[in-house]
C-alpha positions in Angstrom: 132.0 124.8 57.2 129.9 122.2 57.6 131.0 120.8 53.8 134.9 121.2 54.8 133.7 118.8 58.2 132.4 116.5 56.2 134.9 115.8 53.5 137.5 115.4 56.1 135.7 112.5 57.9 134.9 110.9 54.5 136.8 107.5 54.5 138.0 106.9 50.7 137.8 103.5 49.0 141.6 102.9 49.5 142.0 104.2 52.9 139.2 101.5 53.9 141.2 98.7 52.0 144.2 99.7 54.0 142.6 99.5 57.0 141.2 96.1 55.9 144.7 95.1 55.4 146.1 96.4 58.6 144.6 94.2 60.8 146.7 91.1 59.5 149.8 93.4 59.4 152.7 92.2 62.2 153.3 94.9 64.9 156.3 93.5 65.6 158.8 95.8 64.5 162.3 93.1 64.8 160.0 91.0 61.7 160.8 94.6 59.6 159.2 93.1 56.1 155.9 92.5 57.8 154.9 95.6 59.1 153.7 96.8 55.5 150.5 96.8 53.6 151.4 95.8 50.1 149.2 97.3 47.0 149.6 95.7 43.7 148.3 96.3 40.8 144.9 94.0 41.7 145.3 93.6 45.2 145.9 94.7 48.5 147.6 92.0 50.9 149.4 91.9 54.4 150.5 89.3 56.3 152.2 89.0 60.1 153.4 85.6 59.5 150.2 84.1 61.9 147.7 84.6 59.3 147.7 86.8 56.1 144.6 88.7 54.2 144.6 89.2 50.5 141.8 91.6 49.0 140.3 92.3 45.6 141.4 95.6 43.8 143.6 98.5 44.7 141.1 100.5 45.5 142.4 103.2 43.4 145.7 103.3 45.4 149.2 103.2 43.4 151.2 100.0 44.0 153.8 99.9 46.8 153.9 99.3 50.5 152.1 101.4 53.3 152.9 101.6 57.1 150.6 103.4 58.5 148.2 104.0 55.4 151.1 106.0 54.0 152.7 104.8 51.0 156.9 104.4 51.7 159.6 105.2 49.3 161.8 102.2 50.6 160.8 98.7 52.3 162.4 95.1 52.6 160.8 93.0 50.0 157.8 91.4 51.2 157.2 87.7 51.9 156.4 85.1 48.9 152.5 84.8 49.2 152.2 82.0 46.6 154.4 79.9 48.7 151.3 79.3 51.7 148.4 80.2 49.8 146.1 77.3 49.8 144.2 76.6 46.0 140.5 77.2 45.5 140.7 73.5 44.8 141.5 73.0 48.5 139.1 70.2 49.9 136.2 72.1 52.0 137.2 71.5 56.3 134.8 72.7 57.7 131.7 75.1 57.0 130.2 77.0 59.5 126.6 78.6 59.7 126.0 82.0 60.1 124.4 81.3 63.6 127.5 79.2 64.4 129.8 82.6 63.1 127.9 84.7 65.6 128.2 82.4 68.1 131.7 82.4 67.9 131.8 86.5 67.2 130.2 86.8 70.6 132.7 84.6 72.7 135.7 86.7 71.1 133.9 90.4 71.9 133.0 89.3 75.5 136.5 88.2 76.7 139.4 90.3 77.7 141.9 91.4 74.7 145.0 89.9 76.1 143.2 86.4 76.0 144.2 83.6 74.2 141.0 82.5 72.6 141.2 78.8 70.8 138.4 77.3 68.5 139.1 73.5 68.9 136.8 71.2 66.3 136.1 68.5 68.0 136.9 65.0 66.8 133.3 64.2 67.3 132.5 66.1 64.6 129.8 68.5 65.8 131.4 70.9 68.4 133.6 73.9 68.6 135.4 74.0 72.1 136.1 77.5 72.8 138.7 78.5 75.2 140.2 81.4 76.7 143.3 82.0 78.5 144.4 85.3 80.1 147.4 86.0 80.3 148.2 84.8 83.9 145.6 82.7 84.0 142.8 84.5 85.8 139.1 84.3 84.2 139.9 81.8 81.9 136.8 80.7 79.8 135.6 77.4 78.1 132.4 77.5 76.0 130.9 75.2 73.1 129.3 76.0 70.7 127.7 73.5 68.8 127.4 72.7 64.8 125.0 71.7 62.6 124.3 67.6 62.9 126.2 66.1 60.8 129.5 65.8 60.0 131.5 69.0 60.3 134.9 68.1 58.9 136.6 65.3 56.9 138.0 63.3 59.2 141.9 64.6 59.4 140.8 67.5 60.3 139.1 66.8 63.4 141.0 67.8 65.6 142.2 71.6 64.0 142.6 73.9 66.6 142.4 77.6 65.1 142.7 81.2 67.1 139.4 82.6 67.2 140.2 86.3 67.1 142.0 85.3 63.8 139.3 83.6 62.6 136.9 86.3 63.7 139.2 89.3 62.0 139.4 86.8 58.9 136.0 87.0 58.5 135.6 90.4 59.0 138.2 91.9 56.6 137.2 89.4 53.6 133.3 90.7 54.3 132.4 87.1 55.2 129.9 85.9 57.5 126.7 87.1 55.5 126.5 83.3 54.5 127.6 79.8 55.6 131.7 80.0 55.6 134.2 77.3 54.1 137.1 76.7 55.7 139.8 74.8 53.4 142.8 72.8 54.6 144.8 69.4 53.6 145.0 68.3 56.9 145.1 69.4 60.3 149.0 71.2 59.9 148.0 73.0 57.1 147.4 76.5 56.4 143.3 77.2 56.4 141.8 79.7 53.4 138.4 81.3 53.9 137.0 83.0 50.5 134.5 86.2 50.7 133.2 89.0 48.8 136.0 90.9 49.2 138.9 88.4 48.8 140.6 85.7 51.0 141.9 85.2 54.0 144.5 82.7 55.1 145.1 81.9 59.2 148.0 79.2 60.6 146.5 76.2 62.7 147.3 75.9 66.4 148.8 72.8 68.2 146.3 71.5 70.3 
């Protein structure tokens, strides 16, 4: 009995890609094509329109989409990746420390879950404004958390404004944080990529 247990609460290789995946996947059901997990041949992607994550290998699952974690028979095509996928020649934005990561790891766990939590790089160059908004504006919270000296960003993107639970889940699905973290962007407007041992991750800015 106790070997029947213990199979069932095994997690396989593709059920934790999926569940990767899921966390960038829209729950809004009226944007249809972006409820699904796609599997490729080499990848496994989802997107919710905000912010999209795209992993390395199938992990052994057969191509299609998944709502769920169970692979569909029919869904709408999903959306053209390629399109807002920021090159690995991207110019580096802004890398953040590992301390800097945890720093910001603990704002996100320690504020309510229907807060608005921004990261705003300051044009100074060296801080992070941090700030939370509930959703009627009751405990709202403002924090800084401050960057290595030097320089943290070329100067048009001083200024990016970024949501820090996206930022946070980024990290977490692409099994950054380990390590000092990249974040690439043309300018300010632009969609950001982060790159980590288990793919990439790309997250919309937010107007500041």
């Amino acid at each position: 009995m106790a070997k029947t247990n213990a199979s069932r609460n095994h997690i396989t290789e593709g059920e934790a890609v999926l569940a990767l995946a899921q966390t960038h996947a829209s729950t809004d059901k009226t944007r249809a094509s972006l409820l699904y997990v796609r599997v490729d041949a080499d990848r496994v992607w989802s997107t919710d329109g905000h912010r999209a994550v795209i992993l390395n290998g199938a992990g052994g699952l057969p191509e299609g989409a998944y709502l769920g974690g169970v692979r569909v028979a029919v869904a709408p095509a999903g959306p053209e990746m390629a399109r807002v996928t920021p090159p690995e020649s991207t110019p580096i934005a802004v890398t953040l420390t590992t301390g800097v990561i945890e720093a910001i790891r603990a704002i996100v766990a320690g504020a309510a879950t229907k807060t608005t939590i921004t990261a705003h790089f300051k044009p100074d160059g060296t801080t992070i404004h941090i700030t939370a908004h509930t959703p009627r504006g009751m405990g709202d919270m403002k924090a800084v958390v401050t960057l290595t000296p030097g320089p943290c960003c070329r100067a048009p993107l001083r200024g990016l404004g970024i949501n820090a639970r996206y930022l946070v889940d980024a990290i977490a699905a692409i099994g950054a944080g380990a390590r000092d973290l990249s974040l690439l962007a043309e300018d300010a407007s632009a969609p950001v990529r982060m790159d980590g041992p288990r793919g990439m991750a790309i997250v919309m800015p937010m107007r500041i």
